[in-house]
N, C-alpha and C positions, 0 to 999 in steps of 0.2 A: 368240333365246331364251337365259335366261341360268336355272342350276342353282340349284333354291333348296333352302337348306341341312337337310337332315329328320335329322340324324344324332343318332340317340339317346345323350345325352352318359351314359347308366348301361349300364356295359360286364353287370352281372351284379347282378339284381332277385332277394334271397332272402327278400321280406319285409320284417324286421326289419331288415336290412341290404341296401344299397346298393351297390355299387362301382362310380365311377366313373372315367372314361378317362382325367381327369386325373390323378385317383391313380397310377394303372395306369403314367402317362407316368414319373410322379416315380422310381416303383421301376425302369422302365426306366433311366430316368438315371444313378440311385444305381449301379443291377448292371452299367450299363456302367462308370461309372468307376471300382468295384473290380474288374473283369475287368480293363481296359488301366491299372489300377494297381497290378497283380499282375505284367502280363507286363512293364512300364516296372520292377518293382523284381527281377525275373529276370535281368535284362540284365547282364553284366560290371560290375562298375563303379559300379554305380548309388549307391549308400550307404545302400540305401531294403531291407528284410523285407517278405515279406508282412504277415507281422503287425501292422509298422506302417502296411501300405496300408488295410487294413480296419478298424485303430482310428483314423487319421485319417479314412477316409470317413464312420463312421459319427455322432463328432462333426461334421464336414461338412453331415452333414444336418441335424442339430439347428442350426448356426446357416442353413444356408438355410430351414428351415423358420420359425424364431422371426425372424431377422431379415428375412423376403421380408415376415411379416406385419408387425412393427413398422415396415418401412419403408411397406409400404401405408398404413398409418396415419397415420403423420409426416406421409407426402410426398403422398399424394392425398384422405386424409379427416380430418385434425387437427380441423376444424370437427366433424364428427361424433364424434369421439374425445373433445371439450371436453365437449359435451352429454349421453356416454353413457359411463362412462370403459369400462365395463366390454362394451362392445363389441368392444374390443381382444380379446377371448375369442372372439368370436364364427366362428371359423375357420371353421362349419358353412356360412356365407354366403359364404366365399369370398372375396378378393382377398391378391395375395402382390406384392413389388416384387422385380423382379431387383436394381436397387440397392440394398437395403435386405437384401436375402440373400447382398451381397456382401460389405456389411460385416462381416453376423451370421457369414459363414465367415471374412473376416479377423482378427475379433477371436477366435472359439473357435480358430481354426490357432496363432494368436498361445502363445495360453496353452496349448496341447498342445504349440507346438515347444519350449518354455522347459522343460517335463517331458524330450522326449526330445532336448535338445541339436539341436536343427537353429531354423536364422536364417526370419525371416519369408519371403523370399525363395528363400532354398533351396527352404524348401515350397510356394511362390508356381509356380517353375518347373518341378517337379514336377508340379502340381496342374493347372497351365494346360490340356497337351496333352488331361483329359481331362474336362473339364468342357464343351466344347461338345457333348457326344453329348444329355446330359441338357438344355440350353438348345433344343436341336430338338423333343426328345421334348414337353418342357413347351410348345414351340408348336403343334405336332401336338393336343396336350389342348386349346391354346385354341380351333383351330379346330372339331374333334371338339364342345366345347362352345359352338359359337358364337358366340364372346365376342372385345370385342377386336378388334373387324372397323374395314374401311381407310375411307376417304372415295371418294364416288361417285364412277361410271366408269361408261365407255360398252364398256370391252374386250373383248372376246371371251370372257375367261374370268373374270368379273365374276361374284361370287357375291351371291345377296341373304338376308339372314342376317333371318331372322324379328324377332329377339329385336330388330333394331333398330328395328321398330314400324312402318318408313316403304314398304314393299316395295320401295326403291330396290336397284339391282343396286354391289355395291359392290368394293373390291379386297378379294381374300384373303390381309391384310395378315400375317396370322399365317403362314401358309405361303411369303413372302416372306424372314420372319424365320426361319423352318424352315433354306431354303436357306443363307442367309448367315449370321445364329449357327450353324445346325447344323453344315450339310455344309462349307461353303466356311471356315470357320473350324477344324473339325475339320482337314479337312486340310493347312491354312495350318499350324497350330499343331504336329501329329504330325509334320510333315516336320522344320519348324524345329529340333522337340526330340530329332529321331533322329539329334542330332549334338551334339559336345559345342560350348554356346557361350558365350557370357559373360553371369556371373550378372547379373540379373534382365532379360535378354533378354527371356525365354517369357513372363514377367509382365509386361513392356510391354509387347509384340506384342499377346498377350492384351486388355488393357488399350484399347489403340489400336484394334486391330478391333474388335471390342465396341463400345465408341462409336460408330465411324465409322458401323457397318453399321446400329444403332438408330437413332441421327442419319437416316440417307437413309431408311429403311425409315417414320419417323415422319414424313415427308413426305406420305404417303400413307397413313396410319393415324388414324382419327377418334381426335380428342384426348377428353377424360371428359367430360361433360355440362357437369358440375357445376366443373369449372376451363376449360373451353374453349382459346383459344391466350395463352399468356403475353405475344406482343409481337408487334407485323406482320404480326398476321395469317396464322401458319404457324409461328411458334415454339413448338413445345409443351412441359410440362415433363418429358417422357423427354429431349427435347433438353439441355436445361437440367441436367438428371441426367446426360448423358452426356459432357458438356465438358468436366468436370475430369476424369472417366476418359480423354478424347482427349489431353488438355493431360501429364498425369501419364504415362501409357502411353507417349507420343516422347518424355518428358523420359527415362525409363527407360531405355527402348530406345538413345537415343541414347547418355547415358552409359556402358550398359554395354557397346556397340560401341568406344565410341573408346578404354574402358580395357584390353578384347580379355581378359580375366581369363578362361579356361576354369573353364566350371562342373561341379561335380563329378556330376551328374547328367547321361544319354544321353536 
């Protein structure tokens, strides 16, 4: 017998207003990463104010929010985008791209670190240790809502997710990506940075895992209807998205290993 999914994705029905789980994820996110961006800029040393942890997050959101959607758009429905431009509005319907909310935070960090004097990377390795709380939380929402579910399986713990039309029992691909963005990156990443190591280290690592873990995780994750697999039968375009983040992440990392430069950040 396999668990089929009834979980009501509206955390709080007031009428006129809705709230839902996924929302609910995003603000866990956010509140995590200005709490371990408060206690990361307390530390001896750090070079980092509260003040400045909570006007960096909150810009943070604005470009994950604007860039999760624009890159949804670019990168999984530009055909729809062509035909409707103003679609691009439509946030009401839902889709966000992690890739495309990474840029949208690279580019708004960019232009706040130029304001308060710190390099892209200073804030890169800063920012790393605590943004995997919120990439969990956001998969917790996908699962909560359904969506986003694996390719079929016969496992034991094989969920069958309504919305996919077919009553097949499938993998609970979001909670996969739960484990290894959330927790197993969390803590990769928080150990690494509770020492001081050379700059843009935390922002390769980052980088590197991040790909790798999408990469395998997209193995077993039904690719979009409407783009299916890029090449082989198994190549999807998360993969595809996530290459240059793998290729760029070890070029990172490795550099800033062999030049051993201590980052002024803990």
């Amino acid at each position: 017998m396999y668990w089929v999914h009834d979980i009501d994705p509206i955390a709080l029905d007031l009428g006129v207003l809705q709230v839902h789980w996924y929302g609910l994820m995003y603000l866990i996110g956010f509140a995590a990463a200005w709490w371990l961006g408060c206690y990361r800029a307390r530390q001896p040393g750090s070079g980092w104010t509260e003040e400045q942890v909570s006007d960096l997050i909150f810009w943070g959101a604005m470009g994950v929010v604007l860039g999760g959607r624009f890159g949804y758009v670019l990168f999984y429905n530009f055909d729809q985008f062509l035909a409707d431009p103003l679609w691009l509005f439509a946030v009401w319907e839902g889709g966000m791209s992690f890739h495309g909310g990474l840029l949208g935070v690279v580019a708004v960090i960019w232009f706040w670190g130029r304001k308060h004097q710190k390099t892209l990377f200073e804030m890169g390795d800063f920012v790393a240790p605590l943004v995997p709380i919120g990439l969990g939380a956001g998969r917790v929402g996908n699962f909560i809502g359904g969506e986003l579910w694996g390719r079929t399986t016969d496992l034991s713990w094989a969920v069958i997710f309504p919305r996919a039309g077919d009553g097949l029992p499938r993998h609970p691909s979001q909670l996969y990506e739960f484990v290894l963005e959330g927790l197993v990156m969390f803590v990769v990443l928080w150990w690494f940075s509770s020492k001081p190591r050379p700059r843009m280290a935390a922002s390769g690592l980052f980088l590197l895992l991040y790909g790798s873990f999408r990469s395998l995780v997209e193995l077993v994750r039904e690719p979009d209807a409407h783009i299916g697999y890029i090449a082989w039968g198994w190549v999807t375009k998360g993969q595809l998205l996530s290459l240059p983040m793998i290729l760029i992440g070890g070029a990172l990392l490795a550099i800033a290993l062999s030049r051993g430069v201590k980052s002024a950040t803990n």
